[in-house]
C-alpha positions in Angstrom: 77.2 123.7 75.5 74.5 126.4 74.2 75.1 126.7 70.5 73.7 129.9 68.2 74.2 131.5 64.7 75.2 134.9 65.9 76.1 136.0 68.9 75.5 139.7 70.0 78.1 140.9 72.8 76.9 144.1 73.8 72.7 144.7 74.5 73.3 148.6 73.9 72.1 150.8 70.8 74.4 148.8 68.1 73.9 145.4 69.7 69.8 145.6 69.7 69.9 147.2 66.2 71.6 144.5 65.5 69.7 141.6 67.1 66.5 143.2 65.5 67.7 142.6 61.6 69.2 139.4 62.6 65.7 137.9 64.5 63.5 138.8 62.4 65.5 137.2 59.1 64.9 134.0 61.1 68.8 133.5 62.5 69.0 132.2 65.8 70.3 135.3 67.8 71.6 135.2 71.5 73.0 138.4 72.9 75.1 138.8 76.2 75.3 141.9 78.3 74.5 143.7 81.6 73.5 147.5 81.8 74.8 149.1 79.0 76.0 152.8 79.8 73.4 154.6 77.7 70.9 152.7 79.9 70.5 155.6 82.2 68.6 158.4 83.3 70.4 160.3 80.0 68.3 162.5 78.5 68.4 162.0 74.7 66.5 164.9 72.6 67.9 164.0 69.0 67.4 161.1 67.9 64.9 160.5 64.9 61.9 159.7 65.4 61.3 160.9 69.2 59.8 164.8 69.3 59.7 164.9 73.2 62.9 164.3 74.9 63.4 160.6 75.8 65.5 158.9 78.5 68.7 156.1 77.6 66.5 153.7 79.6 63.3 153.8 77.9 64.9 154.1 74.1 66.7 150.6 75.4 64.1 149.4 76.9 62.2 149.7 73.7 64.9 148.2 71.3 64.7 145.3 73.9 61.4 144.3 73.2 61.5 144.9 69.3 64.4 142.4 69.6 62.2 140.0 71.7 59.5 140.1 69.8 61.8 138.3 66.6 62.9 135.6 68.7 66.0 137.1 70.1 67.5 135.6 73.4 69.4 137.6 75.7 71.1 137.2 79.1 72.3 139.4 81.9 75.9 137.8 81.2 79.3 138.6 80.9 81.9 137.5 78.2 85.0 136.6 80.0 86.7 135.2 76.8 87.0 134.0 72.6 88.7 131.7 70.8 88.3 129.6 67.6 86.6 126.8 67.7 87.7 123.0 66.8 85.8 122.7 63.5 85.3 126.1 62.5 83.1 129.0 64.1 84.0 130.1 67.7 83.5 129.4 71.3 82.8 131.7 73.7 83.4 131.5 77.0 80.9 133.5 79.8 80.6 133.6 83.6 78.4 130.7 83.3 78.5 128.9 80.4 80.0 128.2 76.9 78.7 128.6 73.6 79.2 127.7 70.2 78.5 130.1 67.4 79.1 130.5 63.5 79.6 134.3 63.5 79.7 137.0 66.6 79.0 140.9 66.2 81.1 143.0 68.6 79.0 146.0 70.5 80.5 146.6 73.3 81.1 150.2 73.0 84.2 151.5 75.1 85.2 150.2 78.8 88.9 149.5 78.9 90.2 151.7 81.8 93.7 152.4 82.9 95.6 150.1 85.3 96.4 152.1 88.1 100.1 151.0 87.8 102.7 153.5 88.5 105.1 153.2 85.6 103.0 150.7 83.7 103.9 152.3 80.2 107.7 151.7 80.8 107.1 148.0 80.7 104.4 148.1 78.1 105.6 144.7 75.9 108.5 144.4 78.1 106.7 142.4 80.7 103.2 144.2 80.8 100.7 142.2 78.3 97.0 142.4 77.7 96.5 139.2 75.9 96.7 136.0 77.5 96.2 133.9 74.3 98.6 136.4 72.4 101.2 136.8 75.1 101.0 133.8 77.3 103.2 131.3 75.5 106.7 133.8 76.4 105.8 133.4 80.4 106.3 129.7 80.4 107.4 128.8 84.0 108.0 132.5 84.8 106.4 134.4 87.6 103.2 136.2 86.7 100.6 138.6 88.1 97.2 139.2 86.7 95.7 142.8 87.4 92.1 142.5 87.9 89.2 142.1 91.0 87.1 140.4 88.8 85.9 137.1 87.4 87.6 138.4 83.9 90.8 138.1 85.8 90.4 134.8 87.3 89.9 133.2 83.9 92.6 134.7 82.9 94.8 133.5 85.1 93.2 130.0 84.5 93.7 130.3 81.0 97.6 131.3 82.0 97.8 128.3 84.2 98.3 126.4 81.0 101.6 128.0 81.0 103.1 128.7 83.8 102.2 127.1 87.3 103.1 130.4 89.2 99.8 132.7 89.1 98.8 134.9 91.4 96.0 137.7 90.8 96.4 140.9 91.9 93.0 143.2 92.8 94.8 146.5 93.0 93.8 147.4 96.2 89.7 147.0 95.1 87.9 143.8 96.9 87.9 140.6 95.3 84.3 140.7 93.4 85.4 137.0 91.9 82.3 134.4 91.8 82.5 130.9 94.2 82.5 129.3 91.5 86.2 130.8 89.8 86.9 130.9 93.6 87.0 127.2 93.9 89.1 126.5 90.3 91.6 128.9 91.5 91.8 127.2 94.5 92.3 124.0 92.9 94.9 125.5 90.7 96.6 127.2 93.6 96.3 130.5 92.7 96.8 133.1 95.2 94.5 136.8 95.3 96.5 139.8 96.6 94.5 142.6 97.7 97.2 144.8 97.4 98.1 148.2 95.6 100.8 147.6 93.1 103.5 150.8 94.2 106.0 150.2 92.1 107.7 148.5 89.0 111.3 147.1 89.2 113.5 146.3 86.1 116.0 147.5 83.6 114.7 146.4 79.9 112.2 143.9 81.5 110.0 143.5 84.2 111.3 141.9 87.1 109.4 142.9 90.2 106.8 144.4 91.9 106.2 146.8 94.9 103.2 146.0 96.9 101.6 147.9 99.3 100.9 145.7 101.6 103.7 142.4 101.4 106.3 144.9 99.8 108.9 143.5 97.0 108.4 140.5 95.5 110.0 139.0 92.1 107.5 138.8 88.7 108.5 138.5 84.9 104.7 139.8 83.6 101.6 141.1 84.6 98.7 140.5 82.2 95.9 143.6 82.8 92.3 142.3 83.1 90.8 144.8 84.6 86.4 144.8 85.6 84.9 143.0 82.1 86.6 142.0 79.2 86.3 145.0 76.4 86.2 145.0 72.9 89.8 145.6 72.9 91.2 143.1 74.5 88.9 140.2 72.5 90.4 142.0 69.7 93.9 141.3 70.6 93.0 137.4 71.4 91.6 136.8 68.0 93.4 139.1 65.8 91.3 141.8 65.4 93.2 144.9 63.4 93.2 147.7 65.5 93.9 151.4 65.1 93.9 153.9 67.9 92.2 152.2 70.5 89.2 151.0 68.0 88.4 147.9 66.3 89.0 148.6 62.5 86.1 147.7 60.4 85.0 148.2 56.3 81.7 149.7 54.7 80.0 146.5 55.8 80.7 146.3 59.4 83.2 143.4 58.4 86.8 142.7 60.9 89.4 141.3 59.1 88.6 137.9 60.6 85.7 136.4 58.7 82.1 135.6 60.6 83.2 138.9 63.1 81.9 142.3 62.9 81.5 145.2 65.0 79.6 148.2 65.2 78.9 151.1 67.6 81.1 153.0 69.9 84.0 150.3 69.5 84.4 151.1 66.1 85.4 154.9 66.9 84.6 157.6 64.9 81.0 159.6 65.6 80.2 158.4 69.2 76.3 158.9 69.1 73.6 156.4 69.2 72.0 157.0 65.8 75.4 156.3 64.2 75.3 152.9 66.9 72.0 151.8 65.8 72.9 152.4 61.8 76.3 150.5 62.5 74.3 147.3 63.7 71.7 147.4 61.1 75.0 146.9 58.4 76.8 144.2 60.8 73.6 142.3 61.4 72.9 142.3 57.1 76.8 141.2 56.8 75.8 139.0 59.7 73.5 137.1 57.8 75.2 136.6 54.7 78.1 135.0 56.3 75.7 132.6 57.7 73.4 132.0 55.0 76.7 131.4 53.4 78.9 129.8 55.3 77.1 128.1 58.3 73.9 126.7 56.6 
C-alpha cells in the first residue's frame, strides 16, 4: 500500500496551488486526477499575472511543473472511494491501488450529474441513496441496483456486497466502461451489469421496483447513484462532510468539519473562477501542513 502526508484529489487550479505550498514545505505530496475541465482550449484573459490571453491548458500545464519541481507526485488516477483508516488517518481507495494518508485536500471542482431516472426525486431517501457507507447498512438482504457505467459503480456495488448478496449494476443505457480488473471481482461476487434504461419507478412510500427498458419490471428495495467518477459530494456524504447547497462547507482556513480534510476550489461554491481556486489551495495547503506538522509527525 502507497502511503503519503497529503493527498491532493483534484490536479486542477486549487489542487496544484495546493500541491505547490505543500512540496515545497517538504510534505510528501501525491495528487490524483485525470483532465481537469479547465484543462482546455479555454481562453483565460484575467487572471494576474498573464497580459496576453492564455489558454486552461498551458496555465495547467504550468502549475504542473511548479508542483513537480517541489517533489510533488501525481497520477492519471481516479478516486473511487474514502474511509477512515484503522489507526487514525485515511485510506483511499483508486482504480489501481490503495493509499494511506494523514490528511487529504478535496479539489475536485463540480461533476455530480443527474441520474437520468424518471421520478428519481419521489424516492429520494425512500429507497434512492448516494452513500454506500452511509446508506448501505438499511439494504441488508434486500434487492439493490447501482446506477452507474463505470468503475466508480462497480466498487460500489462491491462495497454493498458486504451487505446484501443481491447486487446488480445498472449502466443506464450507456456501455459498460468498467475495467477487467472490477470485471473479474464482480464476477466472482456474482454481480450482474444491465445495460438497460431505467423507465420507470414503482412504489407507494418506498421503492419497490424498477421499469427497464429492455427486461421490463423487475422487484428492488434501493438504487445507490454512482454515476462516471466519484465527486466531491458524494466522498462528502461517506465521511461526514457538512454540506450546504450542493457544496462542501468549509471555514477561513480551508478547514471541513472532519479534522486532516480540507477543500478548496469550485467544490467549495461561492465565486467559481480560478484565481479564487488557486487562492483557496494556497490556505488548505498552509492548514494542510499544520495538521501534519501537528498531528502526523
Amino acid at each position: 500500500m502507497d502511503k503519503t502526508e497529503v493527498l491532493i484529489i483534484g490536479q486542477g487550479p486549487a489542487g496544484l496551488s495546493a500541491a505547490i505550498y505543500t512540496g515545497r514545505a517538504g510534505i510528501k505530496t501525491e495528487i490524483l486526477g485525470c483532465n481537469p475541465k479547465v484543462a482546455g482550449d479555454y481562453d483565460i484573459d484575467n487572471y494576474f499575472g498573464f497580459p496576453e490571453t492564455v489558454s486552461g491548458k498551458e496555465l495547467l500545464d504550468l502549475g504542473l511543473k511548479q508542483a513537480l519541481r517541489f517533489g510533488t507526485h501525481t497520477e492519471c488516477d481516479r478516486v473511487v472511494s474514502i474511509h477512515y483508516g484503522e489507526s487514525g488517518g485515511f485510506t483511499v481507495k483508486t482504480e489501481t491501488k490503495e493509499i494511506e494518508t494523514c490528511s487529504i485536500i478535496l479539489s475536485t471542482g463540480l461533476s455530480r450529474k443527474k441520474a437520468p431516472i424518471p421520478g428519481l426525486e419521489k424516492f429520494e431517501g425512500k429507497g434512492i441513496s448516494y452513500c454506500v457507507s452511509c446508506d448501505g447498512f438499511f439494504f441488508k438482504n434486500k434487492k439493490v441496483v447501482v446506477a452507474g457505467e463505470g468503475n466508480y459503480a462497480a466498487n460500489q456495488a462491491l462495497e454493498l456486497h458486504e451487505y446484501t448478496n443481491d447486487v446488480t449494476i445498472c449502466t443506464l443505457g450507456k456501455k459498460t466502461a468498467i475495467s477487467q480488473e472490477f470485471m473479474d471481482r464482480l464476477d466472482i461476487h456474482g454481480i450482474k451489469i444491465i445495460e438497460d434504461s431505467i423507465l420507470n419507478l414503482e412504489g407507494d412510500d418506498n421503492l419497490s421496483g424498477i421499469v427497464y427498458s429492455g427486461i421490463g419490471a423487475a422487484p428492488a428495495d434501493g438504487i445507490f447513484i454512482a454515476l462516471g467518477e466519484a465527486s466531491s459530494l458524494d466522498f462528502a456524504a461517506s465521511l461526514g462532510l457538512f454540506t450546504k447547497d450542493g457544496f462542501i462547507t468549509v471555514d477561513r482556513d480551508m478547514k471541513t468539519n472532519i479534522p486532516g480534510i480540507f477543500a478548496a476550489g469550485d467544490c467549495t461554491g461561492g465565486f467559481l473562477q480560478i484565481s479564487k481556486a488557486v487562492g483557496e489551495g494556497a490556505v488548505a495547503a498552509k492548514s494542510a501542513i499544520d495538521f501534519i506538522r501537528e498531528t502526523c509527525r
